[in-house]
VODRENVEX-505225 format. One line per field, with one value per residue: x, z, y negated of N, C-alpha, C in turn; residue number from 0; residue in three letters. Coordinates in nm, 2 decimals. Atoms other than C-alpha are relative to their C-alpha. Example, Ala and Ser with C-alpha at 12.3 -4.5 7.8 and 13.67 -1.06 7.14 Angstrom:
// VODRENVEX-505225
n.x: 0.09;-0.09
n.z: 0.00;0.00
n.y: 0.12;0.11
ca.x: 1.23;1.37
ca.z: 0.78;0.71
ca.y: 0.45;0.11
c.x: 0.09;-0.08
c.z: 0.00;0.08
c.y: -0.12;-0.11
k: 0;1
r: ALA;SER
***
This chain:
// VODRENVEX-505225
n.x: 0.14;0.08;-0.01;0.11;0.05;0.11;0.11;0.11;0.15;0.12;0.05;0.01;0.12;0.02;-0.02;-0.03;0.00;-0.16;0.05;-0.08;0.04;0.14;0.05;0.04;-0.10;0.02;-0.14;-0.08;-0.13;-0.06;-0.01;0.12;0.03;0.02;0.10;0.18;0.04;0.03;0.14;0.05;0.00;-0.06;0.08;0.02;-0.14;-0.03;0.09;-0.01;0.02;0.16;0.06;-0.05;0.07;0.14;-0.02;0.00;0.10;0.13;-0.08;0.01;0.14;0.05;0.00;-0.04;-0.19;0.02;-0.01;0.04;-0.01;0.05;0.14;0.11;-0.04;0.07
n.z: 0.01;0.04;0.16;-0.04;-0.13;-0.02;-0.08;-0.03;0.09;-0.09;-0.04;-0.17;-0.02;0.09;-0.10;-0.02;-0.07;-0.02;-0.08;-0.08;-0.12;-0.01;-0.04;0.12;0.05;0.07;0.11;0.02;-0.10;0.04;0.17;0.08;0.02;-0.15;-0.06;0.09;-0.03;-0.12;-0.05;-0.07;-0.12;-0.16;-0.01;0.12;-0.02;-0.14;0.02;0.12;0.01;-0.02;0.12;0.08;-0.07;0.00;0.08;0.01;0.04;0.13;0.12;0.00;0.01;0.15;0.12;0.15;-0.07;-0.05;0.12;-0.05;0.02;0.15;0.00;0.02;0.09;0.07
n.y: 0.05;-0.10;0.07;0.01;0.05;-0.11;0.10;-0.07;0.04;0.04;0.11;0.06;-0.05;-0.11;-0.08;-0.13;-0.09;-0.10;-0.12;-0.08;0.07;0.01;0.14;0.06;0.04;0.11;-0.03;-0.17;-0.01;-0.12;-0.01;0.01;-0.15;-0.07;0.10;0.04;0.11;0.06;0.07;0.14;0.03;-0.09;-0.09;-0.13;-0.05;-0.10;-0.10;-0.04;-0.19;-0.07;0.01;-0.10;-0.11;-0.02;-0.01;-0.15;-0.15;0.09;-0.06;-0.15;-0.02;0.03;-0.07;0.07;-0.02;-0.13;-0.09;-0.12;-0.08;-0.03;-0.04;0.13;0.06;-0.10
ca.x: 5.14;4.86;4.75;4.39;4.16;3.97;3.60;3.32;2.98;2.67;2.54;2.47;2.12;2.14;2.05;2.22;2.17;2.52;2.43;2.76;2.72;2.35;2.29;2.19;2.46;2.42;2.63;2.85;3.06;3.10;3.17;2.86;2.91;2.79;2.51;2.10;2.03;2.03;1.71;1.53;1.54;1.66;1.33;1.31;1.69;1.59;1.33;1.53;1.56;1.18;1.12;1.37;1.23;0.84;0.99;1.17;0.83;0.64;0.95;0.90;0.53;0.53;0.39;0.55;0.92;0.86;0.94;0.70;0.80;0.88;0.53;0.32;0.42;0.16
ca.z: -1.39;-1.51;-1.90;-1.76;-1.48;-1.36;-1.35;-1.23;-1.44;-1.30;-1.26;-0.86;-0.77;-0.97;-0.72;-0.72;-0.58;-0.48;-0.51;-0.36;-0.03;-0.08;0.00;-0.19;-0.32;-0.44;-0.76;-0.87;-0.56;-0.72;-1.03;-1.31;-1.31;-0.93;-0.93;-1.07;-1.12;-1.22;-0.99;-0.96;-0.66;-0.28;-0.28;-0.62;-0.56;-0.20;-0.37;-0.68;-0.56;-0.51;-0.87;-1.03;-0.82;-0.97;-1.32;-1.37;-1.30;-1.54;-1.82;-1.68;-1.70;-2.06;-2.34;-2.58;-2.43;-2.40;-2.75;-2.75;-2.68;-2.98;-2.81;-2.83;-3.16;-3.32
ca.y: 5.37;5.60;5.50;5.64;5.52;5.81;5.66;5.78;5.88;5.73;5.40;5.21;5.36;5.67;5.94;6.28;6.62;6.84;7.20;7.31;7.06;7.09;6.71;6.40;6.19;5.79;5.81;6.09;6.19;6.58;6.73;6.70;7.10;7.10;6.83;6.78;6.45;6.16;6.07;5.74;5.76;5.91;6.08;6.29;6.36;6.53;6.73;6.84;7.25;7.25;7.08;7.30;7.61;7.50;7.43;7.81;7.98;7.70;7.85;8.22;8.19;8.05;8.24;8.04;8.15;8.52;8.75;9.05;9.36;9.61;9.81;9.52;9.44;9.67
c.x: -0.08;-0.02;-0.17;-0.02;-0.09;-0.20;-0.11;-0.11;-0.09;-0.03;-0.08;-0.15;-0.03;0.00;0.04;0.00;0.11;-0.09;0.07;0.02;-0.18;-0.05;-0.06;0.11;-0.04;0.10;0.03;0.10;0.08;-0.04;-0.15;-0.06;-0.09;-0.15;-0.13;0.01;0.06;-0.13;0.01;0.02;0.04;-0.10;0.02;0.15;-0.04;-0.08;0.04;0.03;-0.15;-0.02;0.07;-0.07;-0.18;0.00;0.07;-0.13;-0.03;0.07;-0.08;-0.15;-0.06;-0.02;0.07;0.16;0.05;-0.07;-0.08;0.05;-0.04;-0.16;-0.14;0.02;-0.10;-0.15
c.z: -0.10;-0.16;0.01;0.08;0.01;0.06;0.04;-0.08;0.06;0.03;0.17;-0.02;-0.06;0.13;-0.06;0.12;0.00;0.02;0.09;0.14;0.01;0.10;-0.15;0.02;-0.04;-0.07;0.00;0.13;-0.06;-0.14;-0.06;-0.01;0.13;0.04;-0.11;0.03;-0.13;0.04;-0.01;0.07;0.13;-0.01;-0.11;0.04;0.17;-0.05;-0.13;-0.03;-0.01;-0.16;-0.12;0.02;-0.09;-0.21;-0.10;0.00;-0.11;-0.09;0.00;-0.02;-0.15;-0.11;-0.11;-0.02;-0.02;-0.17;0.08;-0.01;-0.14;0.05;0.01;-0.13;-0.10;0.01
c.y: 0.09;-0.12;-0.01;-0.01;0.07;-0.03;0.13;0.01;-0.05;-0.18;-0.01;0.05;0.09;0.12;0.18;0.13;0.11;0.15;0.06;-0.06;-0.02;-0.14;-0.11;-0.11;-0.11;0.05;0.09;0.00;0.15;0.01;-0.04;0.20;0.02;-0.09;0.02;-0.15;-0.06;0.02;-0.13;-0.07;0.10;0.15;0.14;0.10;0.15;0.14;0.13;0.17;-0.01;-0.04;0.08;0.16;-0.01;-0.02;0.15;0.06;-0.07;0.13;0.15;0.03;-0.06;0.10;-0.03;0.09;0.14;0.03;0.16;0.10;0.11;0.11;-0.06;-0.06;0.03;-0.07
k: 0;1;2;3;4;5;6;7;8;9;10;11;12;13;14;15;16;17;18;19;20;21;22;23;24;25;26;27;28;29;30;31;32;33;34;35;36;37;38;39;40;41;42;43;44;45;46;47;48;49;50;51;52;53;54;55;56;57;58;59;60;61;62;63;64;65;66;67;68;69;70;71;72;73
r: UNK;UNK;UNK;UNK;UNK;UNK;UNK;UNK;UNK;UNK;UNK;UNK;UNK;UNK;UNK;UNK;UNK;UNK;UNK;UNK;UNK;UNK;UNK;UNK;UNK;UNK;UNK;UNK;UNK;UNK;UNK;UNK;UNK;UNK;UNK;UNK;UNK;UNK;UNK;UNK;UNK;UNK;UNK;UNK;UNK;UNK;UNK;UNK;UNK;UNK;UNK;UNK;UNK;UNK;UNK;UNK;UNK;UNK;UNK;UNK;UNK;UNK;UNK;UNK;UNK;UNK;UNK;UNK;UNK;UNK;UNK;UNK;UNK;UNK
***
């Protein structure tokens, strides 16, 4: 008899996105390494490459984020 019960993370309506089956997931079905989420909801979960995709540029497009160059330093 096992001593542990291998559970699952995630609470019942917690929506997940699988990158490596590129689907949406209720609950955890794959690792935590392989998934976004949670979502709210079905919806945000389907969208969750496009809002990671529109949150990268925001990052790449931040001044705040971006150390000047030592020829800009002057």
């Amino acid at each position: 008899m096992a001593l542990f019960k291998k559970r699952a993370v995630g609470k019942p309506g917690e929506w997940f996105y699988c990158l490596v089956h590129a689907k949406v997931e209720e609950g955890p079905e794959c690792p935590a390494k392989d998934r976004f989420g949670p979502y709210a909801s079905r919806e945000e979960a389907e969208h969750a490459m496009r809002t990671a995709q529109e949150r990268n540029l925001e990052w790449e497009t931040d001044p705040k984020w971006h150390d000047k160059s030592p020829d800009e330093e002057s």
